[in-house]
N, C-alpha and C positions, 0 to 999 in steps of 0.2 A: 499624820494619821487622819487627820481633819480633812486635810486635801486627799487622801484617797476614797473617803466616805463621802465627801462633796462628787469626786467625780461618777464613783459606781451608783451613787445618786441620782445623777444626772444620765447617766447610760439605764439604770431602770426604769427612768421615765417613758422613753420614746417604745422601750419594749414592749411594758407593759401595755401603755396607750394602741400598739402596734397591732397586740394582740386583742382588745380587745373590740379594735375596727375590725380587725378579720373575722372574730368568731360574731361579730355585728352582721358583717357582711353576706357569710355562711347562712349565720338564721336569717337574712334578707331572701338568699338563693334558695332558701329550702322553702319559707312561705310563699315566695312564688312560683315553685316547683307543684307546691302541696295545693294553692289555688286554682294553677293550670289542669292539674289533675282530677280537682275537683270541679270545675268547667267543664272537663273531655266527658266527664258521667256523667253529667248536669244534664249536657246535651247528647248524650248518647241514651237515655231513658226514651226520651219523645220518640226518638227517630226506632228506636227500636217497636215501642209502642203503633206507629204507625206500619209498617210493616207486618208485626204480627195482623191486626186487625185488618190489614185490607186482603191480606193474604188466606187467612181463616172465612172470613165472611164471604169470599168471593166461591172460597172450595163450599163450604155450608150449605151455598144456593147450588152450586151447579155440579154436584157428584155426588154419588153416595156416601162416601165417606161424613158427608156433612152432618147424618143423622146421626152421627156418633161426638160431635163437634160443639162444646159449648158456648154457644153462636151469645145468648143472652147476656150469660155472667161476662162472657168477653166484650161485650161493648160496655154494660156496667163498669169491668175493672177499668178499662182503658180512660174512662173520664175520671175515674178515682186516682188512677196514675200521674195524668194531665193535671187535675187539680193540686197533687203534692206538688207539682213543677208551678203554678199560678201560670199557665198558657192559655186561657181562655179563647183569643183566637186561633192557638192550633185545637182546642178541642174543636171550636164549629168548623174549621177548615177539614178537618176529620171526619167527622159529621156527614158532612156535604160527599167526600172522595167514599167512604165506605157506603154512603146510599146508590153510588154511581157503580160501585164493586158488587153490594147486592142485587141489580137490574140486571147487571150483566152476565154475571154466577145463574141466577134466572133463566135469562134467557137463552143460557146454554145450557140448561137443564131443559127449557121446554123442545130445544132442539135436538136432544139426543132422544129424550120420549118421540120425539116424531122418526126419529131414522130407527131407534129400534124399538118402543114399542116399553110395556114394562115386566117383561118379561121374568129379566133377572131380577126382580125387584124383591118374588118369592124366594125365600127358603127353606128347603126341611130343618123342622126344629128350631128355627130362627127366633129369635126372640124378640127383633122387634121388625128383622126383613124375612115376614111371613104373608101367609094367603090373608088370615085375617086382617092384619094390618092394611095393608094394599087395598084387599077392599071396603074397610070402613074411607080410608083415603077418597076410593071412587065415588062409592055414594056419599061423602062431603062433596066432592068436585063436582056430582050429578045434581045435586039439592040445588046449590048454591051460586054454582057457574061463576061468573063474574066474579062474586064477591070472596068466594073460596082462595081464588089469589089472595086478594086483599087480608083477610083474616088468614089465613092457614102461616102470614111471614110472625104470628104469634103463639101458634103452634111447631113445637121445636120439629117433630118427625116429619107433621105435615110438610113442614115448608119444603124438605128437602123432596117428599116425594111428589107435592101438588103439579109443581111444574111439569114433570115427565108424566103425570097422569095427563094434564092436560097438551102436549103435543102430542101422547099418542092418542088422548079424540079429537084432534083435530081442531080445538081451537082456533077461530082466526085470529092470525099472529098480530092484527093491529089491536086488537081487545085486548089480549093477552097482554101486552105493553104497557097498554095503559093500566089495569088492574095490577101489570107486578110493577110500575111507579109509581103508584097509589100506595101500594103495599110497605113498598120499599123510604118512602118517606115518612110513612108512619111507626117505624118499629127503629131504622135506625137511628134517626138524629133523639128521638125520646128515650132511650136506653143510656145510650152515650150520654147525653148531658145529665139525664139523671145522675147518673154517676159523676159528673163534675161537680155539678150545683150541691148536689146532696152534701161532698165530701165539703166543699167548701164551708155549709153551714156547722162544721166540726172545727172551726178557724180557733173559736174558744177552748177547744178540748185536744188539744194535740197529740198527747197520748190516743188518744180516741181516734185522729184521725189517721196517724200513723199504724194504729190497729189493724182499721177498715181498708186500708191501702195493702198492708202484709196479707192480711186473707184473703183479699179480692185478688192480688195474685198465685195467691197459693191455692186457693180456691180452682180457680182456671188450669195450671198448671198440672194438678190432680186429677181434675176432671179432664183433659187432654188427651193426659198418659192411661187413664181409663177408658176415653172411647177410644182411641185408637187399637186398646187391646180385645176391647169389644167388635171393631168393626172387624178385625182378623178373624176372631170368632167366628163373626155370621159368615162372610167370605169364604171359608173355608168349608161352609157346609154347601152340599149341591143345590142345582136349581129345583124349582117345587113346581115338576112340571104336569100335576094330577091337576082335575079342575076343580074349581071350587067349592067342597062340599055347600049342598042345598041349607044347611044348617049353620053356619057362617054368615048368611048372608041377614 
């Protein structure tokens, strides 16, 4: 009896130990399954963040849709983003690529004002693509000239319509250049880092910053799915092809 209890003794050893290197092993393959996975979204945040932001900022500058487009809070979130990740060189590397996507969004906004003019820019009813707005626009770009690039990439409707006011008067395109890179370097990289630097100073309060990160994309997100239903709106109303009441002006 003794020798069978010594042997089945000796047979539960190797089992048991057998078992519990594999179920060892298992929870080995799954914590590196569960870190690789949490790696792939690690790094999939950024890249996605850059993307949105240069692709947003770029329509913002250079179409109409952009007056509908929260060009601000979207550079805001995207350094709020970047600082949950600690990439401080891809925020200014960002920084840098979205002031080069605002210049350019620009400068195909003053070039479409030069081929056509701003004609479509009025709409019956339009709420914010009207006659009044258009021409409060002009007479900024007429006051101002020069500096109206400059300051209007701080006004949200402005910016989108300054440039097309200013190729259809005819701007010279080397001024214009310079005034939307003047422009362009003063609104993008201080929004974006603000939003890095700011979030960072919340390193104490993590609840807090983890907050300011959720709203600042939800923020964006809402306000997206809102202009875009906004800009179908005005779009859909016709052109405002009456001329400018005297009283408007």
């Amino acid at each position: 009896m003794s020798t069978l209890l010594a042997t089945a003794s000796g047979l539960a050893g190797p089992l048991v130990a057998g078992k519990i290197v594999s179920s060892s092993a298992a929870a080995a393959e799954n914590s590196g399954d569960l870190f690789l996975a949490s790696g792939v979204l690690h790094s999939a945040a950024p890249t996605t963040v850059w993307i949105v932001v240069l692709s947003f900022v770029f329509l913002e500058c250079a179409f109409i849709i952009g007056l509908f487009l929260p060009g601000d809070s979207l550079l805001f979130a995207a350094g709020v983003v970047l600082a949950a990740h600690d990439l401080e060189i891809s925020a200014w590397t960002l920084a840098l690529a979205a002031t080069v996507a605002a210049v350019v969004g620009n400068q195909v906004g003053f070039l479409v004002g030069r081929r056509t003019g701003v004609r479509i820019l009025a709409r019956k009813d339009g709420r914010i693509l009207n006659r009044t707005n258009l021409d409060r626009a002009a007479a900024f770009f007429e006051r101002w000239g020069f500096w109206s690039i400059v300051v209007a990439r701080w006004l949200p409707w402005v910016r989108t319509l300054a440039p097309m006011i200013a190729g259809a008067a005819g701007m010279d395109n080397r001024r214009y250049i310079l005034a939307n890179s003047l422009g362009a370097l003063t609104w993008v990289p201080i929004l974006l880092l603000l939003g890095y630097y700011g979030a960072g100073l919340l390193d104490t309060m993590p609840w807090v910053k983890q907050a300011t990160t959720i709203g600042s994309i939800a923020f964006f997100v809402v306000g997206t799915g809102y202009g875009l239903y906004r800009y179908r709106q005005e779009m859909s109303r016709p052109v405002d092809e009456d001329p400018i009441p005297a009283e408007s002006h």
